[in-house]
C-alpha positions as CSV (number, residue, x, y, z in Angstrom):
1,X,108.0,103.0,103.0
2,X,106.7,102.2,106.3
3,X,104.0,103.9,108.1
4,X,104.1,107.2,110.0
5,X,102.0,109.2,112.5
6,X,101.0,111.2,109.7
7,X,100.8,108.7,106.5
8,X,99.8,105.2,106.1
9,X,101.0,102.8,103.0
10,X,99.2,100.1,101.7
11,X,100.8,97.6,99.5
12,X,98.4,95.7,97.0
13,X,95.4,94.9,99.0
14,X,94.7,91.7,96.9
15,X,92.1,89.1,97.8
16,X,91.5,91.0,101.4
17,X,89.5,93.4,99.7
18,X,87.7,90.8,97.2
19,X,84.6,91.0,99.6
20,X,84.4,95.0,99.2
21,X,80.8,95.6,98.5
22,X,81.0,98.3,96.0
23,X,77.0,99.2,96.5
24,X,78.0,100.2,100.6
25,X,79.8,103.2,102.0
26,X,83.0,102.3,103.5
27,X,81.7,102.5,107.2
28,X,80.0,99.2,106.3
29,X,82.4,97.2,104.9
30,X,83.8,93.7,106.6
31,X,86.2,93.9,108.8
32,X,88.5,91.9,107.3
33,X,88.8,94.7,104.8
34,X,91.8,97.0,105.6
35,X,91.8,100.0,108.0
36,X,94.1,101.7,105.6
37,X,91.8,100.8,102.4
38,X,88.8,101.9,103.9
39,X,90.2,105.0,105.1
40,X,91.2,105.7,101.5
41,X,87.7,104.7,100.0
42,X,86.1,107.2,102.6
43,X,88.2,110.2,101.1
44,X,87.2,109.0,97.6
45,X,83.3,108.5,98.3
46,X,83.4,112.3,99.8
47,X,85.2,113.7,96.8
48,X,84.5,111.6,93.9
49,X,80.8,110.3,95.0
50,X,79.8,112.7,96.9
51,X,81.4,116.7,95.4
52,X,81.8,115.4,91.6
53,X,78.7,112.8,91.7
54,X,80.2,109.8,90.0
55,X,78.2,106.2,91.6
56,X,79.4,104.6,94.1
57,X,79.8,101.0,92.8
58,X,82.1,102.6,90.1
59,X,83.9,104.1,92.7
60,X,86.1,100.6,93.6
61,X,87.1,99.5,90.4
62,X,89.9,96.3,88.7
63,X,92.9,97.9,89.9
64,X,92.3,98.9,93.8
65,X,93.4,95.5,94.9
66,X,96.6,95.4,92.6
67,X,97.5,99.4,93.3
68,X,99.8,100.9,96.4
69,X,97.6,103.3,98.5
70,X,98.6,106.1,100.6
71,X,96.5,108.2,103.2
72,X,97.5,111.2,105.3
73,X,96.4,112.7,108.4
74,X,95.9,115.7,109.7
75,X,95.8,116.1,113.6
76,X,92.7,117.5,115.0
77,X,92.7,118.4,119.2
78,X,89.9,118.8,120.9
79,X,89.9,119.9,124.5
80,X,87.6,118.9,127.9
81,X,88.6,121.3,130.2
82,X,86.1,124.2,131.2
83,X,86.0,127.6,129.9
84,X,86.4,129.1,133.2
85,X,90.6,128.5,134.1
86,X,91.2,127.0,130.6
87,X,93.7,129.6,129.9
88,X,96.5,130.8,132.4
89,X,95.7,134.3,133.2
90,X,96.9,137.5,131.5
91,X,99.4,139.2,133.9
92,X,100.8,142.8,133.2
93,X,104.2,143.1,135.4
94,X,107.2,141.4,134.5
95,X,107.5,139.1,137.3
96,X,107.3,135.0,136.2
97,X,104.1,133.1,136.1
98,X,102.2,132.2,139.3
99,X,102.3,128.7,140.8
100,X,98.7,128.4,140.6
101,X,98.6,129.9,136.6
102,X,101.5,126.7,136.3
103,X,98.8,124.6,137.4
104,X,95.9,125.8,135.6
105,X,98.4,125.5,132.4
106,X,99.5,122.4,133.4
107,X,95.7,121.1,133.7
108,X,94.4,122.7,130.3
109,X,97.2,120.8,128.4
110,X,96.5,117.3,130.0
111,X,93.0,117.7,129.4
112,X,93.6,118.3,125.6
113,X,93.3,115.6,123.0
114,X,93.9,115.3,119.5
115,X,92.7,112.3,116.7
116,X,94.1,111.4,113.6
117,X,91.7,111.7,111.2
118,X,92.2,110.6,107.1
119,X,91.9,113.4,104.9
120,X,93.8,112.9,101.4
121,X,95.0,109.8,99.7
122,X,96.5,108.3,96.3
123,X,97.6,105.8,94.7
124,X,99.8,103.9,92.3
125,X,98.8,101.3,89.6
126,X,101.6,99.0,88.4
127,X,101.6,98.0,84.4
128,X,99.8,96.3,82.9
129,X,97.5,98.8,81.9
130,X,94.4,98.9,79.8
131,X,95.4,100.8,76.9
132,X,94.6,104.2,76.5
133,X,91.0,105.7,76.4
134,X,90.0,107.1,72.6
135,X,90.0,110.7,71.8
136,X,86.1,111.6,72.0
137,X,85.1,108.6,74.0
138,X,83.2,108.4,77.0
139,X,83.5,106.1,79.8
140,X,83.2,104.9,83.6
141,X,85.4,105.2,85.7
142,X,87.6,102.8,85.6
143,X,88.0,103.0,81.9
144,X,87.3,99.4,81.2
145,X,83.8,100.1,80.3
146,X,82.6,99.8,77.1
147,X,82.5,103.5,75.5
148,X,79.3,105.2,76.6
149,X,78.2,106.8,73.3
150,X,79.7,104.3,70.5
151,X,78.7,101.8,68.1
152,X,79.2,98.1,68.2
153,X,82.2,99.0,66.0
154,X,83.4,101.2,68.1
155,X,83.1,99.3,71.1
156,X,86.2,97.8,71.4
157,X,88.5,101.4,70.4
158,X,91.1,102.2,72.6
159,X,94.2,104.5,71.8
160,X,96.4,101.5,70.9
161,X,99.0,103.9,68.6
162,X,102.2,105.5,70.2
163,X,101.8,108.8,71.3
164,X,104.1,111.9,71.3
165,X,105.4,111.4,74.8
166,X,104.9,107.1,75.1
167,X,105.9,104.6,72.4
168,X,103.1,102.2,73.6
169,X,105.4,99.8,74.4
170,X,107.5,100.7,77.7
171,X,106.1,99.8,81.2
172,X,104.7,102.8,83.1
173,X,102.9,103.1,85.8
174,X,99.9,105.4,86.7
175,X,99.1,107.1,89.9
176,X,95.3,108.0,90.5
177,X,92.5,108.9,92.7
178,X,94.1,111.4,94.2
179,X,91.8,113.5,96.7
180,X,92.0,115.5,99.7
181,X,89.4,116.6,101.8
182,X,87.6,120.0,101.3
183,X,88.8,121.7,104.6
184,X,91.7,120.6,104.2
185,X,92.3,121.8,101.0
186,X,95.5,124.1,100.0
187,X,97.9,123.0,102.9
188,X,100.3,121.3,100.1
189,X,98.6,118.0,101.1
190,X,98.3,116.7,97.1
191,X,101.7,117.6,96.6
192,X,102.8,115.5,99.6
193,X,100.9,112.9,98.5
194,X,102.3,112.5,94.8
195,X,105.8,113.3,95.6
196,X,105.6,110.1,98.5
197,X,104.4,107.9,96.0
198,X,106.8,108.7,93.7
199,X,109.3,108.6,95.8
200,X,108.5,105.2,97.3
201,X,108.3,104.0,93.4
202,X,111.6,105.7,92.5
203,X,113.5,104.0,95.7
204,X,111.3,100.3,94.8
205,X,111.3,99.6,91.4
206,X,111.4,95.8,91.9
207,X,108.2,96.0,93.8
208,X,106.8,98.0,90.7
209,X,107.6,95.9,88.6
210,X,109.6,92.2,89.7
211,X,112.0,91.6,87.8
212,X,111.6,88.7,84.9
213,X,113.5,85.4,84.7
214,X,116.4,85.8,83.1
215,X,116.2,83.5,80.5
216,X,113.0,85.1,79.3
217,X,114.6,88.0,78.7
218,X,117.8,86.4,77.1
219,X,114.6,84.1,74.6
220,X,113.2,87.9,74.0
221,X,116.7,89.2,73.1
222,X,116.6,86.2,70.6
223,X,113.2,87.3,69.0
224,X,114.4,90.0,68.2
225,X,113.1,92.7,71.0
226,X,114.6,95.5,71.8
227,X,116.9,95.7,75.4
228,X,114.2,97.7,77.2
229,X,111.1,95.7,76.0
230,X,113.1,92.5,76.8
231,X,113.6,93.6,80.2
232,X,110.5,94.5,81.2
233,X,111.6,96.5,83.8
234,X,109.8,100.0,85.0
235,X,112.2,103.3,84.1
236,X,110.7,105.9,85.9
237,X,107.3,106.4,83.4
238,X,104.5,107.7,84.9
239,X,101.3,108.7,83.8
240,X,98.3,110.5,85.4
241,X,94.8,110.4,83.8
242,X,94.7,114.4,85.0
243,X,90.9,116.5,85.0
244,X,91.1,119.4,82.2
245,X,90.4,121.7,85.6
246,X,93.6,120.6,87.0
247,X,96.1,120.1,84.4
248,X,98.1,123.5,85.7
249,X,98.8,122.2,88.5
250,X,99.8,119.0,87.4
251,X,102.3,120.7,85.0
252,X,103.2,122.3,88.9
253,X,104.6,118.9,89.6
254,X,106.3,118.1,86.7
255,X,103.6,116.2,84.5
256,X,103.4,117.2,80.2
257,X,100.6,117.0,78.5
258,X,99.9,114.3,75.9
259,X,98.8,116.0,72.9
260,X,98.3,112.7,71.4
261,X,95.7,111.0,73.6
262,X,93.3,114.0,73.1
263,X,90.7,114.3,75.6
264,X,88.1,112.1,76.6
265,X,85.5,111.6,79.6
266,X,85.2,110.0,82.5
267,X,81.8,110.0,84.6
268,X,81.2,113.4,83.0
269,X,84.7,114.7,83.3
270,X,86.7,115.5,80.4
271,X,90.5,113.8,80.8
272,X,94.2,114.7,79.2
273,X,97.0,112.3,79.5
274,X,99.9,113.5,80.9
275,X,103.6,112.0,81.7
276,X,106.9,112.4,84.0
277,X,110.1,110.5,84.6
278,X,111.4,110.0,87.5
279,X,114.9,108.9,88.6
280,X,114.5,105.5,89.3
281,X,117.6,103.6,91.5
282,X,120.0,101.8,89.9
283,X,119.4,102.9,86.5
């Protein structure tokens, strides 16, 4: 997907965001960091740091520089012409417009402007994935912490075992951070956002996931694995780690809940897994 007026795509940032100061607002990051990155990092501080009050430095976390971002637009005019003559005049007979209201017109529409400013974003995380959070744990973030309330024993716990709706061995991928600005809220802008990601993924699986060598797969084949583990390739899996306050409309785009990760919480937020295949090409 290239870029658009409207939307921008990021492919993995890699090592051009490996001098992100996680302690500093976006606005004051190097400029070697990505336009595109920052913009996305400025919708998340505003609705994850700022609205829901998780820290900042958790904020950027392990995956950003291996994930595909996405940011939208919205278009906002602004206008420098004067009150007085800024609109053609109202005229009651049926005759056409004046010259001079031609003019006036002409003038209030050069003197408009309009700036692009980022207002939603998303993205996608390509496997390998940490494996899924514990029912009844707590963690950071980025879910790589060590649980918050545990014991040494417990420490290490993950959900390791296959779940209803993934048999804990077939590559999936997981969108995330998805947030839109508060005014711009209900225009369909989430929905947008998912459904271009998914679409991009659907239309790219090779960039997903590259395909392995073949001969690794052919020596898996011979250990005995089955064709789909062998391969390696992404089938369309995808997983969101969805807020309990939100899990409607995430059934809205097609998502099912995974009864068998439980919940758990996040910064403070309680979590549900939840899955949807898409049609990937060429399989």
């Amino acid at each position: 997907m290239s870029s658009t007026e409207f939307m921008s795509f990021l492919p993995p940032p890699g090592p051009s965001i490996s001098n992100y100061d996680r302690h500093s607002p976006s606005t004051s990051q190097s400029a070697s960091v990505p336009a595109t990155f920052k913009e996305a990092m400025s919708i998340r501080e505003a609705v994850f740091v700022e609205e829901q009050h998780v820290p900042l430095e958790n904020e950027l976390d392990y995956d950003d520089p291996r994930a595909f971002h996405w940011v939208v637009y919205a278009s906002v005019g602004t206008s420098s012409s004067s009150p007085s003559g800024s609109r053609p005049s109202t005229r009651s007979r049926k005759d056409s417009t004046s010259a001079e209201d031609r003019k006036q017109e002409e003038r209030r529409r050069s003197s408009a402007t309009a700036s692009r400013v980022a207002v939603g974003t998303i993205r996608l995380v390509p496997p390998p994935h940490a494996p899924h959070p514990s029912p009844g744990t707590a963690h950071k973030i980025d879910n790589k912490e060590v649980p918050l309330s545990s014991s040494p024993e417990q420490s290490e716990s993950r959900h390791q075992l296959p779940t209803p709706l993934h048999d804990n061995r077939e590559p999936f991928v997981k969108l995330g951070r998805l947030a839109t600005l508060r005014p711009y809220r209900g225009l369909g802008l989430a929905r947008l956002l998912v459904n271009a990601a998914l679409d991009w993924a659907a239309k790219h699986p090779d960039e997903v996931v590259p395909p392995p060598d073949p001969t690794a797969v052919e020596q898996a084949k011979v250990e005995g694995k089955l064709a789909e583990e062998a391969d390696g390739r992404w089938r369309g899996l995808v997983l969101v780690h969805a807020q309990t306050g939100v899990v409607g409309w995430w059934e809205g785009m097609g998502f099912r809940r995974d009864e068998g990760m439980g919940t758990w919480v996040e910064e403070g937020i309680e979590h549900v897994g939840m899955w949807k295949r898409v049609a990937v090409k060429g399989m």
